[in-house]
ROKEDO-859746 format. One line per 10 residues: number of its first residue (from 1); for each residue x, y, z of N, C-alpha, C, CB. Coordinates in nm, 4 decimals. Each point is the difference from the previous one (the first is absolute). Glycine has a CB too. Example, Ala and Ser with C-alpha at 12.3 -4.5 7.8 and 13.67 -1.06 7.14 Angstrom:
REM residues 2
1	1.3190,-0.5690,0.7800,-0.0890,0.1190,0.0000,0.0900,0.1200,0.0000,-0.1892,-0.1173,0.1246  0.1542,0.2223,-0.1966,0.0820,0.1190,0.0060,-0.0770,0.1090,0.0730,0.1184,-0.0628,-0.2145 $
//
This chain:
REM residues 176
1	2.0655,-2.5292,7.0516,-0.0540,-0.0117,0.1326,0.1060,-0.0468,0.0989,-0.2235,-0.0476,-0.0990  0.3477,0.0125,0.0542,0.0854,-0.0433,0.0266,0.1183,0.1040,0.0743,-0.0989,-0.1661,-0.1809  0.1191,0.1590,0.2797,0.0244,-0.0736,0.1173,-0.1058,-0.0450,0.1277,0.2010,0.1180,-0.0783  -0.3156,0.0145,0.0259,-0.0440,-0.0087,0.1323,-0.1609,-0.1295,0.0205,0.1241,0.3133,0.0185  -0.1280,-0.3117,-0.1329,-0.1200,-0.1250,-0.0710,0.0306,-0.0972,-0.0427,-0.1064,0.1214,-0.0647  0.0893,-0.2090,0.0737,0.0522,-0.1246,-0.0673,-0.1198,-0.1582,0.0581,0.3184,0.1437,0.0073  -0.2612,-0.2318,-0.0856,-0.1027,-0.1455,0.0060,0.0484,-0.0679,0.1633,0.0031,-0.0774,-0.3299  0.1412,0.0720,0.3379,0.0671,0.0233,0.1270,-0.0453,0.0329,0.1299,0.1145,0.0470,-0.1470  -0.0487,0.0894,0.0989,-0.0285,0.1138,0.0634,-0.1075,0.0882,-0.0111,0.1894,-0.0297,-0.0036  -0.2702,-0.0143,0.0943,-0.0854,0.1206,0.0547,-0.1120,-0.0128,-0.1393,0.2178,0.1933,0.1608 $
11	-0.2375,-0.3045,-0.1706,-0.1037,-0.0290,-0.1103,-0.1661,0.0684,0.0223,0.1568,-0.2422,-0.0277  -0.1885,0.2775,0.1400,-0.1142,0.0926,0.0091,0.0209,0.1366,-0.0664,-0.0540,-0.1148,0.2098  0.1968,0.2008,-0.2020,0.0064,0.1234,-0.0735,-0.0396,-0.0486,-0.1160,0.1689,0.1235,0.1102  -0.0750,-0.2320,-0.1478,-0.0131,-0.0274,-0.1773,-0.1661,0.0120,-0.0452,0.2288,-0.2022,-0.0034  -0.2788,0.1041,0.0110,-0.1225,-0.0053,0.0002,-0.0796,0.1215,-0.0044,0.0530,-0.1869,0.0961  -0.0183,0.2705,0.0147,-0.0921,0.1151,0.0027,0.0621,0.0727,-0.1037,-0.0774,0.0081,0.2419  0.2355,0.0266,-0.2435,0.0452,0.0814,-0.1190,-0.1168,-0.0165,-0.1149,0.2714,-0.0395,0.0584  -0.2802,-0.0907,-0.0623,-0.0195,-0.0474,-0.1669,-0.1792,0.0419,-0.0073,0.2222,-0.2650,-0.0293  -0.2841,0.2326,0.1652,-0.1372,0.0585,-0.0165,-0.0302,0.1114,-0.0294,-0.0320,-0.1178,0.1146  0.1337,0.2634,-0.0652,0.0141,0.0836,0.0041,-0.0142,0.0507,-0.1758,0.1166,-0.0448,0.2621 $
21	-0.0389,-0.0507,-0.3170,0.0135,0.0512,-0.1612,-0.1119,-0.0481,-0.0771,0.2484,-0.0079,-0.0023  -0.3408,-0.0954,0.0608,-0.0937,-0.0483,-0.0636,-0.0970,0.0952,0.0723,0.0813,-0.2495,-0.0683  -0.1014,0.3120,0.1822,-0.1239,0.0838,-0.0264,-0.0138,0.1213,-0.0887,-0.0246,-0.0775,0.2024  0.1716,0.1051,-0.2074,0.0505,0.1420,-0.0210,-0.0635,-0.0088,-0.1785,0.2753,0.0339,0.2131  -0.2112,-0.1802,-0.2534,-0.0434,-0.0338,-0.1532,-0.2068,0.0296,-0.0070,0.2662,-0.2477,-0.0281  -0.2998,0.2126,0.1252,-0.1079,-0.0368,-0.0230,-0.1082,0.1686,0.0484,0.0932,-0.3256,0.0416  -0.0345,0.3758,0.0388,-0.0349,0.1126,0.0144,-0.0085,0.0824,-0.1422,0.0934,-0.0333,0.2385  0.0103,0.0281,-0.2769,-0.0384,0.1063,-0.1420,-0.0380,-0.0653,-0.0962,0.1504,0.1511,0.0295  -0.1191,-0.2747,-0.0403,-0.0784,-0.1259,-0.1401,-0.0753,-0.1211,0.0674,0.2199,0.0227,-0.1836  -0.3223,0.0074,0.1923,-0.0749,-0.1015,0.0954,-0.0736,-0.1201,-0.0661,-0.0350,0.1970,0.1470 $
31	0.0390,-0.1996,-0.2830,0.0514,-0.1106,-0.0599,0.1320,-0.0948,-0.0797,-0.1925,0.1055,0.0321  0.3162,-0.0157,-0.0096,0.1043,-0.0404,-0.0430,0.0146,-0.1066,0.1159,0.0907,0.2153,-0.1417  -0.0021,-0.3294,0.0491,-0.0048,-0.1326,0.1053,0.1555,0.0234,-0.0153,-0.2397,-0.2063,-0.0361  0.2199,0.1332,0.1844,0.1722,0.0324,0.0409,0.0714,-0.1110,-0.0086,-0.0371,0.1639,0.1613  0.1355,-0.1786,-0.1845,0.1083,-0.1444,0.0081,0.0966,0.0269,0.0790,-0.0196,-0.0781,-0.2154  0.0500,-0.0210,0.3021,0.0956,-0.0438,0.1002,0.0970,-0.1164,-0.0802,-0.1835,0.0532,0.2205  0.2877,-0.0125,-0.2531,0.1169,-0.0802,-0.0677,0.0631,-0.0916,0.0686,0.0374,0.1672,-0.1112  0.0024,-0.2440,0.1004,0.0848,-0.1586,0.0213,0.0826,-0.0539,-0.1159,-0.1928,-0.0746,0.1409  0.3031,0.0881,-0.1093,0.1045,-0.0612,-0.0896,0.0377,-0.0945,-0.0154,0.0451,0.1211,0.0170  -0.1367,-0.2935,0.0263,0.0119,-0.1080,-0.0215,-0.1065,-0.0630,-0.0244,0.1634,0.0207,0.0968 $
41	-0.2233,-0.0106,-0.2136,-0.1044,-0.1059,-0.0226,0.0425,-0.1509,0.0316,-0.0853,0.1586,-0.1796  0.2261,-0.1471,0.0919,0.0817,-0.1768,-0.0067,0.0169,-0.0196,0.1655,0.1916,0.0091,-0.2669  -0.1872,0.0618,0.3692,0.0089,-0.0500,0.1307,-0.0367,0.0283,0.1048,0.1137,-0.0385,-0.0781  -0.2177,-0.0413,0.1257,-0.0832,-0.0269,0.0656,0.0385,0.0943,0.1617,-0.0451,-0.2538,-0.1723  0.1710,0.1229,0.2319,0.0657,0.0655,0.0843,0.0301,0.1457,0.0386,0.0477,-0.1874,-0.0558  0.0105,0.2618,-0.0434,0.0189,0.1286,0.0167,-0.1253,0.1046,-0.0108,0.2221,-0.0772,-0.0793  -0.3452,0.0217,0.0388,-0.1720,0.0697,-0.0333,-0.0411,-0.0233,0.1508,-0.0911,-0.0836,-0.2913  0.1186,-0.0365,0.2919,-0.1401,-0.0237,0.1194,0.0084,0.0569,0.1272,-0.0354,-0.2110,-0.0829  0.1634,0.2660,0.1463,-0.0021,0.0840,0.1110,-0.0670,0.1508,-0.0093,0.2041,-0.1413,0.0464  -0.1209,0.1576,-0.1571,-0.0825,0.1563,-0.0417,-0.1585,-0.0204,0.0063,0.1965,0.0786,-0.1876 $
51	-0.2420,-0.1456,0.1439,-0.1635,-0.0007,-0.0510,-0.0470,-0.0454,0.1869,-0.0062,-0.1226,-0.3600  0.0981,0.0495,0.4348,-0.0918,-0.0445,0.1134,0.0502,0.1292,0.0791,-0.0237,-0.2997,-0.0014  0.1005,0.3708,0.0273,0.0438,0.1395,0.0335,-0.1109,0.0952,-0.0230,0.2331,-0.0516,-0.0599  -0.2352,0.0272,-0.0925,-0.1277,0.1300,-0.0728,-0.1061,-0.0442,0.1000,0.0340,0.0226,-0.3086  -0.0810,-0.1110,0.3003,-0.1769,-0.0697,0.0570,0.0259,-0.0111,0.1291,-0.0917,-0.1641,-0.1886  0.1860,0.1747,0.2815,-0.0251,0.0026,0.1441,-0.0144,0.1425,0.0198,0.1274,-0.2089,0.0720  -0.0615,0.3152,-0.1053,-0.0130,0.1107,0.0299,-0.0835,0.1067,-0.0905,0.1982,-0.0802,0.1108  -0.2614,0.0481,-0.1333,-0.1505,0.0217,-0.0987,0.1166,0.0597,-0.1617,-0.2790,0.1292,0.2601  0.3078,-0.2016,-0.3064,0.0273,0.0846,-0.1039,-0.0797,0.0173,-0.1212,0.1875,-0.0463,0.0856  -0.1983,0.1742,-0.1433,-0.1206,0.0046,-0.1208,0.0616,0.0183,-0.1599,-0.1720,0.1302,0.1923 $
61	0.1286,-0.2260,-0.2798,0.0322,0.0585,-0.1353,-0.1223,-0.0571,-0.0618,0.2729,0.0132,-0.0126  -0.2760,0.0179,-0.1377,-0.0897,-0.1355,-0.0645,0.0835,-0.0757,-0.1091,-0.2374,0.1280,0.0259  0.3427,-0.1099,-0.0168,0.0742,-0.1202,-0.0889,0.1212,-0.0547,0.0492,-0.0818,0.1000,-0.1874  0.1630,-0.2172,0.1519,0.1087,0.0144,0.0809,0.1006,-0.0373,-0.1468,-0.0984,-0.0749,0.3042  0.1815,0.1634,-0.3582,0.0729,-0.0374,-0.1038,0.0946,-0.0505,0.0457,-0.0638,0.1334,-0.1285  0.1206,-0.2186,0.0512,0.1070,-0.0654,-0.0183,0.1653,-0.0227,-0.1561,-0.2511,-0.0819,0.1813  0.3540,0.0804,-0.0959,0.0726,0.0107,-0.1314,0.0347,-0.1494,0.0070,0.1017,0.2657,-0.0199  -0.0418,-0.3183,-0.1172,-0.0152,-0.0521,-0.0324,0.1032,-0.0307,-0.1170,-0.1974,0.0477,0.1277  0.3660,-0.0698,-0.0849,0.0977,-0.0389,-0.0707,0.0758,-0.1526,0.0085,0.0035,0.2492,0.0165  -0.0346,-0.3345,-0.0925,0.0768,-0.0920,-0.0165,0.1300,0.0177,-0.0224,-0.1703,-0.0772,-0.0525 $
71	0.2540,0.1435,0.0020,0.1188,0.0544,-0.0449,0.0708,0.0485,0.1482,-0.1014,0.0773,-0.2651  0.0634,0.0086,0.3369,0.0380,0.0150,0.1382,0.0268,-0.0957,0.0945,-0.1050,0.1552,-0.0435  0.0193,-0.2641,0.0678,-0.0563,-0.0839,0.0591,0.0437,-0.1561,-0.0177,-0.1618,0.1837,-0.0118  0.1644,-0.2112,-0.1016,0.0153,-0.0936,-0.0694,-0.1533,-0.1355,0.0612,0.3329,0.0990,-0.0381  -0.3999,-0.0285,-0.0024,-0.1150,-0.0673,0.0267,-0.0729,-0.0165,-0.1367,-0.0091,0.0902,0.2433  -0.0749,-0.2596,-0.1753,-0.0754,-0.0262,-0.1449,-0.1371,0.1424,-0.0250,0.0443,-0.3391,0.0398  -0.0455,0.2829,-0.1930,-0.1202,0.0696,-0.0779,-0.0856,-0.0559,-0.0913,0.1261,0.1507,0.0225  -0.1119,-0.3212,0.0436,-0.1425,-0.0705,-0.1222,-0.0535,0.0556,0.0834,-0.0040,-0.2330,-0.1298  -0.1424,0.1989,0.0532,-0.1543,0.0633,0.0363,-0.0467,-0.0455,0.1521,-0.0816,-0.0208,-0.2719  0.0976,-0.1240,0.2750,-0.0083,-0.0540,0.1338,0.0232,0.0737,0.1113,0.0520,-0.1677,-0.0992 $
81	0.0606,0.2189,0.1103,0.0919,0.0411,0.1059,-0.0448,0.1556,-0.0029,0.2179,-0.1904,-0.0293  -0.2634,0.2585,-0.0804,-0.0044,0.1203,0.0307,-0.1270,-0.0064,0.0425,0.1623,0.0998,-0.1372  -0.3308,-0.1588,0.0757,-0.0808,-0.0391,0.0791,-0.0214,-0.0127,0.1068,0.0056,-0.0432,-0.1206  0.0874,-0.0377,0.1619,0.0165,-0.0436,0.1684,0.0296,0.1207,0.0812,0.1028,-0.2321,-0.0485  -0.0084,0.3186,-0.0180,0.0086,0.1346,0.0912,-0.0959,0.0800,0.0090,0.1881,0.0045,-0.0414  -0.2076,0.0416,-0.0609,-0.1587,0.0425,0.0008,-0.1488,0.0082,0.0731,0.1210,-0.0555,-0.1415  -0.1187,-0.0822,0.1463,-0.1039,-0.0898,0.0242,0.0034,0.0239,0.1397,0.0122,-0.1729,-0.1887  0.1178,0.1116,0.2905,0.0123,0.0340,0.0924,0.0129,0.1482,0.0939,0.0483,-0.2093,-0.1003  0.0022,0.2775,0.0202,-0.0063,0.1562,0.0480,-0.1775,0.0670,0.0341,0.2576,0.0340,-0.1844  -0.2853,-0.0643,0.0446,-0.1439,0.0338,0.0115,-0.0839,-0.0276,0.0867,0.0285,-0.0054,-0.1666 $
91	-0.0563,-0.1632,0.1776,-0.0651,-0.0551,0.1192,0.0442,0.0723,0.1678,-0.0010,-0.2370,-0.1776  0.1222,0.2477,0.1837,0.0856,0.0243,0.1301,-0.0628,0.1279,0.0134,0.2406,-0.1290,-0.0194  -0.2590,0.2628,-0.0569,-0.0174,0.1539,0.0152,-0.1421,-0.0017,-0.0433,0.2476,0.1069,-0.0522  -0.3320,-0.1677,0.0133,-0.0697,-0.0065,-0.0398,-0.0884,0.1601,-0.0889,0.0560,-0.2347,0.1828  0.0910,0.2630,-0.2521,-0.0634,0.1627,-0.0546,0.0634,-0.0788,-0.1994,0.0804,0.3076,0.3071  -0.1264,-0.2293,-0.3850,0.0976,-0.0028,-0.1481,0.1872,0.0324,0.0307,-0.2604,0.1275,-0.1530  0.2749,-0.2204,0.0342,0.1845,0.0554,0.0226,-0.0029,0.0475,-0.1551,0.1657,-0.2082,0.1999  -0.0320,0.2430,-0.2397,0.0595,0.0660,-0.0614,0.1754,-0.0407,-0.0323,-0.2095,0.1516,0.0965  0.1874,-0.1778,-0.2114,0.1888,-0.0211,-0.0216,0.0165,0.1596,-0.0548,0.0550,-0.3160,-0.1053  -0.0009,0.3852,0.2432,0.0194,0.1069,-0.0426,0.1428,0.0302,-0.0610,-0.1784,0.0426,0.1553 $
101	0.2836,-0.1643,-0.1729,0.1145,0.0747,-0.0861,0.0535,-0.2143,0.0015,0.0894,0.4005,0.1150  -0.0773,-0.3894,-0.2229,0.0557,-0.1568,-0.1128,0.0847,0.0858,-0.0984,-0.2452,-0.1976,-0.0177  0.3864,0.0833,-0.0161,0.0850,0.0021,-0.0919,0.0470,-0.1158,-0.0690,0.0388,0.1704,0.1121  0.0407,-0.1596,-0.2052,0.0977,-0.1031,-0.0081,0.1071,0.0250,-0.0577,-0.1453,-0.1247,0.0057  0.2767,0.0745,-0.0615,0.1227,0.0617,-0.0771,-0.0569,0.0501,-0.1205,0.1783,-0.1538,0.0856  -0.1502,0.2600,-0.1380,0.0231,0.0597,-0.1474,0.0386,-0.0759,-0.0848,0.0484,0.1726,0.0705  0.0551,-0.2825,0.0046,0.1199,-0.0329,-0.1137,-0.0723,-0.1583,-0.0412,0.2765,0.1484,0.1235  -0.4016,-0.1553,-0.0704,-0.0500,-0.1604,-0.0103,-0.1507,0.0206,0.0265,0.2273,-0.1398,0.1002  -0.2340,0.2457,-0.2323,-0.1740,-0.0072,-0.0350,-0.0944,-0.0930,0.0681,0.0685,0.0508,-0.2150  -0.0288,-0.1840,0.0986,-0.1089,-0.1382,0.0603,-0.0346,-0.0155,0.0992,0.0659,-0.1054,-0.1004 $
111	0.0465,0.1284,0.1799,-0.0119,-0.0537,0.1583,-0.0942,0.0648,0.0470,0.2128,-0.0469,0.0514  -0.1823,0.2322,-0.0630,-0.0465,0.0831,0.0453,-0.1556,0.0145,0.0199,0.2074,0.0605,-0.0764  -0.2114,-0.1438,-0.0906,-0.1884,-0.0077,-0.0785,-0.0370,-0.1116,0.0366,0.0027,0.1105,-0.2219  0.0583,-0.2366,0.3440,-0.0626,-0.0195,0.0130,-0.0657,-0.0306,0.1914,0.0850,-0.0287,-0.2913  0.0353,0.1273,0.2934,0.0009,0.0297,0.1220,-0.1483,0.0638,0.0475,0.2662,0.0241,-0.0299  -0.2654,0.1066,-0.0528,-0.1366,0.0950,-0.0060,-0.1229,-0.0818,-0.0697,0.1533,0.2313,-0.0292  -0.1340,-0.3546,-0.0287,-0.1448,-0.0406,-0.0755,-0.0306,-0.1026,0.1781,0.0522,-0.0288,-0.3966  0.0436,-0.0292,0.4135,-0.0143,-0.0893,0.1061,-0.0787,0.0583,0.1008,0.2016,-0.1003,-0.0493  -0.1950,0.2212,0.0928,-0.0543,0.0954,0.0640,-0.1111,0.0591,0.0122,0.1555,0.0008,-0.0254  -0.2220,0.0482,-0.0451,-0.1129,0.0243,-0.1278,-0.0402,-0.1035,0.0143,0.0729,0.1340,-0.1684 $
121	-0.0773,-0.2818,0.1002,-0.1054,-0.0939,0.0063,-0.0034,-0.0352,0.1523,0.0274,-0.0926,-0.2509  0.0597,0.0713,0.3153,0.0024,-0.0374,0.1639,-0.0817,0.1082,0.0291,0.2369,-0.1097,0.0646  -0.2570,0.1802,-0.0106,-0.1256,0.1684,0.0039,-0.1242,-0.0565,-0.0538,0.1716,0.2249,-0.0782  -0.1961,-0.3046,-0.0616,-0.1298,0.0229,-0.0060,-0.0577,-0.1282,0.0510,0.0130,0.1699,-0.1867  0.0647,-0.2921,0.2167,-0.0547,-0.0954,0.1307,-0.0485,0.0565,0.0830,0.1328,-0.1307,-0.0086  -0.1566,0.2256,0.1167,-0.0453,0.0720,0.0668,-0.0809,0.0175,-0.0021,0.1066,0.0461,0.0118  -0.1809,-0.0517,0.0837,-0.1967,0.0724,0.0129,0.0191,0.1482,-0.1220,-0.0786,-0.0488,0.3733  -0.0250,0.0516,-0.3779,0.0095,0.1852,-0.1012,-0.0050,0.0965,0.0887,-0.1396,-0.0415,-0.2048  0.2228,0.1207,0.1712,0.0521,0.1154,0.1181,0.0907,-0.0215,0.0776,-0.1770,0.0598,0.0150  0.2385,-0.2003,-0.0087,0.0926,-0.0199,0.1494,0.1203,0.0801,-0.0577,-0.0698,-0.2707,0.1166 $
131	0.1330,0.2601,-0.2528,0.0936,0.0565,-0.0527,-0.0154,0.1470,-0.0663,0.0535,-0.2353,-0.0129  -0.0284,0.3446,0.0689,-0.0471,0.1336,-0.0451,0.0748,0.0697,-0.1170,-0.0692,0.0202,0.2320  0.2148,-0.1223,-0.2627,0.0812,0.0504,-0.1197,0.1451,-0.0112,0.0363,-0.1803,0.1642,-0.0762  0.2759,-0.1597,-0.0244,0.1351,-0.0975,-0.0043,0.0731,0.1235,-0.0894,-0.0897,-0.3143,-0.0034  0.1341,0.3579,0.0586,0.1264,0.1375,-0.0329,0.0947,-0.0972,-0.0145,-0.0439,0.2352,0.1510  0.1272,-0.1459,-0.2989,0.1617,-0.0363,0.0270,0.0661,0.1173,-0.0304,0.0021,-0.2403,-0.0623  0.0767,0.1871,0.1373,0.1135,0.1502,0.0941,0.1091,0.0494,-0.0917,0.0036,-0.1112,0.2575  0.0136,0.1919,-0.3221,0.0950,0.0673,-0.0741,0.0109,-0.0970,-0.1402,0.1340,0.1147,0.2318  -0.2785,-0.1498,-0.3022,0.0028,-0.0679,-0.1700,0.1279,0.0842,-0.0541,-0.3004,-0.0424,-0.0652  0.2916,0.1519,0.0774,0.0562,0.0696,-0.1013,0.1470,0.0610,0.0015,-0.2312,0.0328,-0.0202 $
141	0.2655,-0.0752,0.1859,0.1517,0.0155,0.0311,0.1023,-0.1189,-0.0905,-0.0847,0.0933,0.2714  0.1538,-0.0209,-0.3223,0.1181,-0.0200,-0.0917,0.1191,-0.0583,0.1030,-0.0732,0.2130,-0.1845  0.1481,-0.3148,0.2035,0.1224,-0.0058,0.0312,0.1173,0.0890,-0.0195,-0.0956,-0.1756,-0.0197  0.1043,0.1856,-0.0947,0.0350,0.1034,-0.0434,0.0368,0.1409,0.0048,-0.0753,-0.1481,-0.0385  -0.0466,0.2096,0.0507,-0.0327,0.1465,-0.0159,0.0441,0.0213,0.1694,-0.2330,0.0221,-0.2282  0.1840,-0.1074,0.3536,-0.0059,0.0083,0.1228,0.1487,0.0154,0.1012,-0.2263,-0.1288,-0.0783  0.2607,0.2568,0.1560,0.0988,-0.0421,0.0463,0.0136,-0.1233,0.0990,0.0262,0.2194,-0.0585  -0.0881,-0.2560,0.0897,0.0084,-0.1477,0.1027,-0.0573,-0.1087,-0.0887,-0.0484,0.1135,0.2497  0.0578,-0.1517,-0.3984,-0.0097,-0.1140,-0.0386,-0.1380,-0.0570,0.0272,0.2379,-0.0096,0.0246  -0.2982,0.0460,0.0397,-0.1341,-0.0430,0.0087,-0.0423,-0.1687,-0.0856,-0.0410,0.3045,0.0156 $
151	0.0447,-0.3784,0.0180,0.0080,-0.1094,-0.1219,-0.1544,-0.0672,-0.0120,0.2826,-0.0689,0.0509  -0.4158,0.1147,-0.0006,-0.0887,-0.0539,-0.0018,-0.1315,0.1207,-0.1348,0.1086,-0.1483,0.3104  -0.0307,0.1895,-0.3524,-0.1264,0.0345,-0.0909,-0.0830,-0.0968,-0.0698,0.1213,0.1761,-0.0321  -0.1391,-0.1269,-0.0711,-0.0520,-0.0188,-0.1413,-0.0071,0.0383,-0.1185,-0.0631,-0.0398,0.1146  0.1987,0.0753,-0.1510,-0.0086,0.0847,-0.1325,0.2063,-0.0517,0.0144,-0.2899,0.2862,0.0018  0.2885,-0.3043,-0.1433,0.1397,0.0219,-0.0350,0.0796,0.1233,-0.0696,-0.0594,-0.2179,-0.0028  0.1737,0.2609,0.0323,0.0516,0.1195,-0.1168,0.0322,-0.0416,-0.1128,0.0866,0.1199,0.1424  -0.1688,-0.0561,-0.2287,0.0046,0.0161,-0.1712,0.0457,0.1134,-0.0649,-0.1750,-0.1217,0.0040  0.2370,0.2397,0.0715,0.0655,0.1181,-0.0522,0.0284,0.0604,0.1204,-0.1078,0.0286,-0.2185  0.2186,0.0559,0.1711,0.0718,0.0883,0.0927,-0.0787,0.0659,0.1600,0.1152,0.0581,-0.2620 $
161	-0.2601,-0.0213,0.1863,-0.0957,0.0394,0.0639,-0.1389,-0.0579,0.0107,0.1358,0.1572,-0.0444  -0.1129,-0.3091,0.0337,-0.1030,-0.0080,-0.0246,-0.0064,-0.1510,0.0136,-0.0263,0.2189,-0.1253  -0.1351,-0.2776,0.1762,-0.0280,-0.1459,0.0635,-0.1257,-0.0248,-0.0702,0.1088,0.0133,0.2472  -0.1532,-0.1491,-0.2241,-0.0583,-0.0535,-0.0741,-0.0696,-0.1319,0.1015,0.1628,0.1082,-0.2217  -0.2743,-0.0787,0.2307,-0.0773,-0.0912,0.1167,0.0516,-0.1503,-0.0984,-0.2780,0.1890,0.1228  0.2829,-0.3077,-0.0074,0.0545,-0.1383,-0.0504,-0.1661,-0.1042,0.0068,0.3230,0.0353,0.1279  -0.3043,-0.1486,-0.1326,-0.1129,-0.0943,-0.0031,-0.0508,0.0071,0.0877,0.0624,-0.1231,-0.1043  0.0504,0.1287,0.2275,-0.0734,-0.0229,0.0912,-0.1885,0.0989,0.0476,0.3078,-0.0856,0.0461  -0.2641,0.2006,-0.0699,-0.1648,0.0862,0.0244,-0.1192,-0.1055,-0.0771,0.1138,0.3024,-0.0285  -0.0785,-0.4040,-0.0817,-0.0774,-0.0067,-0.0716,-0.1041,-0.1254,0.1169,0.1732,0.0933,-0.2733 $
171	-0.0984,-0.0807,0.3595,-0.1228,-0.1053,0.1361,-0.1329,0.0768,-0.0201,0.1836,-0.0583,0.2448  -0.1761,0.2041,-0.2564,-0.0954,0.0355,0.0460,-0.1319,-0.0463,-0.0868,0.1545,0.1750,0.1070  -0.1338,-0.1666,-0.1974,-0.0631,-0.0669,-0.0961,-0.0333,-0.0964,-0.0099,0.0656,0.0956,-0.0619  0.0297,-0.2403,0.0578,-0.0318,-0.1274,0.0182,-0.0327,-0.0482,0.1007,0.1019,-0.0133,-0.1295  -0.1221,0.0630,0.2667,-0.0428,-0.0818,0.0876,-0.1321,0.0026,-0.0047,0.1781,0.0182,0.1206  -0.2231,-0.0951,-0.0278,-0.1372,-0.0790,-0.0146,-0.1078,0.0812,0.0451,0.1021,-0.2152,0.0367 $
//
């Protein structure tokens, strides 16, 4: 949308751009729910203009996802803190969110598992429904195999051709 749309600049195009794609969604799937992405759950600051941008100039979705990297960021991931983001997003938009893309290093499973369990149980504090589901973004990208190193999967190389999901997926399971 960029140059001529922006949060900046000319934040009414934006807005409408973005309505534009949510009717267009809704015109041919008129129950597919749409998500509007945000790339800082961990910060507040950089969400909350967008979302008061979205709501002054009528903006429409029904979810508002969020990503969600400690590793990027260097932001905490006890339960507390991810709660708190959560917690607060929700109340503020008052629609369901979505961790639509979480990682952590390949090379440090634990962390990774417990990055994603931290996550997962923080979600089910939540009223039922506030959290609509918690994607993670390239499990299965290899460091390795990737020309840009990619370092946030979940799977390590165990043969020439070949990976092997690590502990970390096993959140999905153990969380609460």
């Amino acid at each position: 949308m960029w140059p001529r749309a922006g949060l900046k600049d000319n934040p009414q195009l934006l807005i409408s751009l973005l309505n534009t794609g949510y009717d267009a969604v809704k015109e041919i799937f008129p129950k597919c729910s749409v998500v509007t992405h945000l790339a800082c759950l961990n910060d507040k600051r950089e969400c909350d203009p967008f979302i008061e941008v979205f709501y002054a100039y009528g903006g429409k979705t029904d979810i508002f996802g969020f990503s969600f990297y400690p590793y990027w960021f260097d932001a905490p991931y006890d339960v507390p803190f991810i709660y708190g983001q959560m917690a607060y997003f929700h109340d503020k938009i008052k629609k369901p969110i979505m961790i639509v893309e979480i990682g952590g290093e390949e090379i440090k499973p634990d962390l990774t598992y417990e990055i994603l369990k931290n996550t997962i149980d923080a979600g089910h504090l939540l009223p039922e429904d506030a959290v609509q589901g918690i994607f993670y973004w390239e499990p299965c990208a290899g460091a390795d195999f990737l020309p840009d190193h990619y370092p946030l999967g979940a799977s390590k190389t165990v043969g020439p051709d070949a990976l092997q999901m690590t502990r970390a997926m096993e959140a999905l399971r153990d969380a609460i």
